[in-house]
C-alpha positions as CSV (number, residue, x, y, z in Angstrom):
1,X,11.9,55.4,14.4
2,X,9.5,55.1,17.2
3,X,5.9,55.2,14.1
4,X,8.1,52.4,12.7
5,X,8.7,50.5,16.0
6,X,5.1,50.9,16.5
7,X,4.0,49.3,13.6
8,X,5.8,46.4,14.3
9,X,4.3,46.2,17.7
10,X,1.3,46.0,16.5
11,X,2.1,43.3,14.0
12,X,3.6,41.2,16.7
13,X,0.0,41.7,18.8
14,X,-2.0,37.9,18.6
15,X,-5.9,39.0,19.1
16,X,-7.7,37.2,21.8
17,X,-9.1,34.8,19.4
18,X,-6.1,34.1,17.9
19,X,-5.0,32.9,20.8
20,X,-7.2,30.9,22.1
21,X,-7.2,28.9,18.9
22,X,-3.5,28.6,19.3
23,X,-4.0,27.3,23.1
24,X,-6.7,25.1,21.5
25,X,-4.1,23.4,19.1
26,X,-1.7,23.3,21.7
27,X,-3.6,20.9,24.1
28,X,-4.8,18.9,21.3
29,X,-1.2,18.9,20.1
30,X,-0.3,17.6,24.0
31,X,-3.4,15.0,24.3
32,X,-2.4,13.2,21.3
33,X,1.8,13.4,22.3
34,X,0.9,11.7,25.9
35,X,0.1,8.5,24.8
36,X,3.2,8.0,22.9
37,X,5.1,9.6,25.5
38,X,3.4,7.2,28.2
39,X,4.0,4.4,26.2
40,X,8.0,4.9,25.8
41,X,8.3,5.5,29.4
42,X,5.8,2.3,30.0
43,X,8.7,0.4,27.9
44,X,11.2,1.6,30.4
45,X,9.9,-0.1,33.6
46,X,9.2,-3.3,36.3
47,X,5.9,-4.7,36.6
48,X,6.1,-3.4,39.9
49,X,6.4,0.4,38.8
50,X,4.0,-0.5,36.5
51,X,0.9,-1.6,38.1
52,X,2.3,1.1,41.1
53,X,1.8,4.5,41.9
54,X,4.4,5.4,39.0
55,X,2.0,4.7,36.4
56,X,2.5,8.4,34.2
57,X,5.6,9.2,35.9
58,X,9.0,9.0,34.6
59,X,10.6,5.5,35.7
60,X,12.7,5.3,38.8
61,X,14.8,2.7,37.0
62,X,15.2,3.1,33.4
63,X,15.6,-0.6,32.1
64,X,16.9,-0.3,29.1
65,X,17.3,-4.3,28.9
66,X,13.3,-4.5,27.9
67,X,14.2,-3.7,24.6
68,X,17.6,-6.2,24.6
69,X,14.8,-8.9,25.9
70,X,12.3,-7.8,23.4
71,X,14.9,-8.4,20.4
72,X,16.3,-11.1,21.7
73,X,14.3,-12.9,23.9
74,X,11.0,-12.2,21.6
75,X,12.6,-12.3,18.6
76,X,11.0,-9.0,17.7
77,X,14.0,-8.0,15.9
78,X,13.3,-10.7,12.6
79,X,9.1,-10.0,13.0
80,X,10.4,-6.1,12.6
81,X,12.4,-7.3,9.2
82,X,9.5,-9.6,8.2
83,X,6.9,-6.7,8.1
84,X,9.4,-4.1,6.2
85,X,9.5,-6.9,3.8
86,X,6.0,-7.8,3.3
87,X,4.8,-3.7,3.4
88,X,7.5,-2.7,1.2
89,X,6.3,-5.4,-1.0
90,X,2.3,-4.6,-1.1
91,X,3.2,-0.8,-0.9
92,X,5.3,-1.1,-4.7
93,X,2.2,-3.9,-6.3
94,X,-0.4,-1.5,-5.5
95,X,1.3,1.6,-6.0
96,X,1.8,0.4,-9.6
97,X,-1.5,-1.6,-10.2
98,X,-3.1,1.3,-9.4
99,X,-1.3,3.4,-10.9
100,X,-1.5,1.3,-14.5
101,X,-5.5,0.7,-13.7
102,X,-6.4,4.3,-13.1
103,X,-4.5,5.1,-16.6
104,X,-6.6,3.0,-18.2
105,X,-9.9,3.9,-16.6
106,X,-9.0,7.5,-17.1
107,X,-6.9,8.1,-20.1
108,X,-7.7,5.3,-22.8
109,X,-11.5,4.4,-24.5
110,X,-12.8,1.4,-24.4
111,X,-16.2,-0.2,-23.7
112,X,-16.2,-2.1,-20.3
113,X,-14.3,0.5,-18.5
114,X,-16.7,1.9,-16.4
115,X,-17.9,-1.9,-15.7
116,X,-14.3,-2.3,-14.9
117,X,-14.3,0.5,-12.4
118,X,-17.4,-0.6,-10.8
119,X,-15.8,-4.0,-10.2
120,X,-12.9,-2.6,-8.8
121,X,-14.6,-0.4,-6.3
122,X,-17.0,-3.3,-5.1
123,X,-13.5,-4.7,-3.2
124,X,-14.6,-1.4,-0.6
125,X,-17.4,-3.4,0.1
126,X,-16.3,-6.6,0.8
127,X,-15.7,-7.4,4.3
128,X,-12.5,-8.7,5.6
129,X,-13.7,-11.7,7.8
130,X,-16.2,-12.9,5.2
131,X,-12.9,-13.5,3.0
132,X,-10.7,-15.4,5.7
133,X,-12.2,-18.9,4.6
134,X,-12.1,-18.6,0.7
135,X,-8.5,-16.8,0.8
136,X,-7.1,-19.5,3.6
137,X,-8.5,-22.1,1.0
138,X,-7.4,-20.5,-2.0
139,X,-3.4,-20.4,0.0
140,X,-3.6,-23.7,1.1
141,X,-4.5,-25.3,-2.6
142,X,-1.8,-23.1,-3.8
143,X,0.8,-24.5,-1.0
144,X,1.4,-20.8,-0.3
145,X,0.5,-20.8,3.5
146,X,3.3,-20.2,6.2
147,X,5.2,-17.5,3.1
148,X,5.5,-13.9,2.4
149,X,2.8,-14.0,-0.1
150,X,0.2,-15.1,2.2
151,X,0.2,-11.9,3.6
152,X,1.1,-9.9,0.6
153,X,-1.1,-11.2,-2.1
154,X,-4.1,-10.8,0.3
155,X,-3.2,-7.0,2.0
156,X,-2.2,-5.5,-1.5
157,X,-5.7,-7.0,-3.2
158,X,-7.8,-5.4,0.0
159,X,-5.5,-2.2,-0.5
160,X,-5.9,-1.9,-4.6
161,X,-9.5,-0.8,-4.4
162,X,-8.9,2.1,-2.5
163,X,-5.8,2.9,-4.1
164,X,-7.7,3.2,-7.3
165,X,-9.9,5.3,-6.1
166,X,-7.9,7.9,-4.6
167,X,-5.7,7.6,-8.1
168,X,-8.7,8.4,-9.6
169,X,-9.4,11.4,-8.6
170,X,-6.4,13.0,-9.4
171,X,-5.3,11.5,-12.8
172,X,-8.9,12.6,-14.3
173,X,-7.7,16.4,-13.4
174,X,-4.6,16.1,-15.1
175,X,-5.6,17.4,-18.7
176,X,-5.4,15.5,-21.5
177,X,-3.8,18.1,-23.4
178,X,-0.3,17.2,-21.6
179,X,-0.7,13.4,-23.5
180,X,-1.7,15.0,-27.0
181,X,1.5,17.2,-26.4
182,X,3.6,14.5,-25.6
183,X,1.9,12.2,-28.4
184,X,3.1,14.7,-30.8
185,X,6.9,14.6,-29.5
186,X,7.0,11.0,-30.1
187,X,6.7,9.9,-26.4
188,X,4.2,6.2,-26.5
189,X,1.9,5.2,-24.4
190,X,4.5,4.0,-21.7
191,X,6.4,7.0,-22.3
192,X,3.1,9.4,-21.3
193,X,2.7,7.6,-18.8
194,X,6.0,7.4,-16.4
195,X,7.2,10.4,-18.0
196,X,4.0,13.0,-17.9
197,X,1.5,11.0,-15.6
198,X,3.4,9.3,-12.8
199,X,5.4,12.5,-11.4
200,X,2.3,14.4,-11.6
201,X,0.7,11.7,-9.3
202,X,3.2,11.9,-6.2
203,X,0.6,13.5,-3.9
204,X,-1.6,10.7,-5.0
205,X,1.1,7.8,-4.4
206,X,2.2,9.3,-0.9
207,X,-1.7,9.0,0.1
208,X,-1.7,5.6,-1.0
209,X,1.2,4.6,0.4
210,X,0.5,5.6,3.5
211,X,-2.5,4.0,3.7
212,X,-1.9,0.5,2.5
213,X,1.4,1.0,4.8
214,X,-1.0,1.2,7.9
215,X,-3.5,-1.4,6.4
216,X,0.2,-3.9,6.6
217,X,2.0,-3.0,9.5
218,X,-0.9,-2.8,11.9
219,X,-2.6,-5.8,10.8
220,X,-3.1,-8.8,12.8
221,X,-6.0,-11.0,11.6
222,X,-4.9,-12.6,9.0
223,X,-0.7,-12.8,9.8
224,X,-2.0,-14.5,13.1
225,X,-4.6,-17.1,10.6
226,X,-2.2,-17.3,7.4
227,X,1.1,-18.0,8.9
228,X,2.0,-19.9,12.2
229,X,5.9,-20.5,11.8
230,X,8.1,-18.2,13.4
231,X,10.3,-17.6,10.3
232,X,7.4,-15.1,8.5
233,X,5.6,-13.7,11.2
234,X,5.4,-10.5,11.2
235,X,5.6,-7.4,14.3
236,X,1.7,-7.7,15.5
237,X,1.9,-11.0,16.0
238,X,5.2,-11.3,17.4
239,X,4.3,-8.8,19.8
240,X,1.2,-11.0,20.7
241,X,3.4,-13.6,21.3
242,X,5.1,-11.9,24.4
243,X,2.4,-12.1,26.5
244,X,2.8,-15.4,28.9
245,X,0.3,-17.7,30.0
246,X,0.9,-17.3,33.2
247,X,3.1,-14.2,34.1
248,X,3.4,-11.4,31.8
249,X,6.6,-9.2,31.6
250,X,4.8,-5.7,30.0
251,X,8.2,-3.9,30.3
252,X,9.7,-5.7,26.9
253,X,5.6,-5.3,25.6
254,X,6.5,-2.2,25.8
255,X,9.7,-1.8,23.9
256,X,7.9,-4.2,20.9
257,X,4.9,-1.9,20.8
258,X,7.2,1.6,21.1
259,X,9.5,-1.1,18.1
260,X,6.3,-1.6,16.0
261,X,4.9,2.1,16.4
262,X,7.7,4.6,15.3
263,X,8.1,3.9,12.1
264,X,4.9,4.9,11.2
265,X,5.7,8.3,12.8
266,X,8.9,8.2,10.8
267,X,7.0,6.9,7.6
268,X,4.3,9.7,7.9
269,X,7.3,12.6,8.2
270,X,8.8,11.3,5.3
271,X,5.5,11.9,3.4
272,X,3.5,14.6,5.3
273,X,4.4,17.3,2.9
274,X,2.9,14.9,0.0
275,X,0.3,14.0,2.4
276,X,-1.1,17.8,2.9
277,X,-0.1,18.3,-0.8
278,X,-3.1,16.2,-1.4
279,X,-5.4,17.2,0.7
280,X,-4.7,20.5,-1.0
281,X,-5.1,19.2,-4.3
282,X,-8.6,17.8,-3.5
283,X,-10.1,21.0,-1.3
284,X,-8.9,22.9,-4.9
285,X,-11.0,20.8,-7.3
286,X,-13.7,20.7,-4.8
């Protein structure tokens, strides 16, 4: 009993290195948190606690009614609903345009697929603000300014090119043996591919989604240029909105931005195990 409690001493021991690596990950794990944990108790307090001595600190008075102001009063509430709307939106026309392109680039022959795919991947290169004129234009001809689809037409066509690429990569490691197979048992084209293809991808489409879900929720540029009536704006900009001209209340800035920033956290633990499913995937085929 005691050789046998003494081996499992010694499995329990952490070496010194071990250690400080976990000590390492622990205040890295801690620098990142404190932002997010200043910024919830920044929601929670008076100008005056604010620009105070109690700037880190827990608040003295926790004012919960920043957040009742910042749905009601700032309206953040219906900006939250408009950018659900608009990223749930761009997330499911890229997801499958990208998803349809990369099958073709990757599973069918033809001729001017690889002048396709260099078309597609020169949207990486175009710069955002060098498109604000031609797209604001382009929406204003079309009598689509001040809508939904000035934002989503415009974030899912800057968000396909990457999307592409990163479905790409994994559907040309899928082997083609798995379509000849299900060629044989009758399956067509659209059978191969949202039967075999698309739940081999899921690694793929949580990457993706997460990206062009960041690319919507955080942008501001073009919701602040593309729509100015309050009915479609979205959370950035409503956010921005808050901000007075001549006296600022940051307490309810607060609860908008704490509004506007957990769903991402909640958005990412949904995916995470796709996420590092991924980034296995891609450090095996390295």
């Amino acid at each position: 009993m005691q050789n046998n409690g003494t081996i499992l001493n010694e499995k329990k021991r952490i070496s010194p290195k071990e250690l400080a690596v976990q000590i390492i990950f622990w205040v890295w794990a801690l620098i990142n948190l404190f932002p997010v944990y200043w910024m919830f108790t920044f929601s929670l307090k008076s100008n005056a606690e604010i620009f105070g001595e109690n700037v880190a600190g827990l608040p003295r008075e926790w004012l919960w009614s920043n957040y009742t102001r910042a749905l009601q009063v700032g309206n953040i509430g219906k900006y939250f609903l408009n950018s659900v709307l608009v990223a749930v939106v761009t997330i499911f026309i890229v997801m499958l345009v990208a998803l349809m392109a990369t099958f073709a680039l990757t599973r069918m022959i033809w001729k001017a697929k690889k002048t396709m795919n260099s078309f597609f991947m020169l949207g990486l290169t175009i710069p955002i603000h060098a498109s604000i004129v031609p797209i604001y234009t382009t929406l204003s001809r079309l009598h689509l300014l001040n809508t939904y689809l000035a934002l989503i037409i415009p974030y899912a066509a800057f968000s396909l090119a990457m999307g592409i690429l990163i479905c790409t990569g994994f559907m040309a490691d899928i082997p083609m043996d798995l379509d000849e197979a299900a060629c044989i048992d009758g399956c067509g084209t659209w059978g191969i591919f949202f039967r075999i293809i698309v739940p081999l991808m899921k690694p793929a489409v949580a990457t993706v989604s997460i990206y062009t879900f960041l690319q919507c929720w955080n942008e501001l540029m073009f919701a602040n240029i593309f729509v100015s009536d309050s009915v479609h704006k979205t959370l950035p900009v409503g956010v921005q909105a808050l901000s007075g001209q001549y006296m600022t209340e940051w307490g309810p800035i607060g609860a908008a931005l704490v509004l506007a920033t957990f769903p991402t956290l909640i958005f990412y633990a949904f995916f995470s195990k796709k996420i590092q499913d991924s980034f296995i995937a891609g450090a095996v085929k390295g």
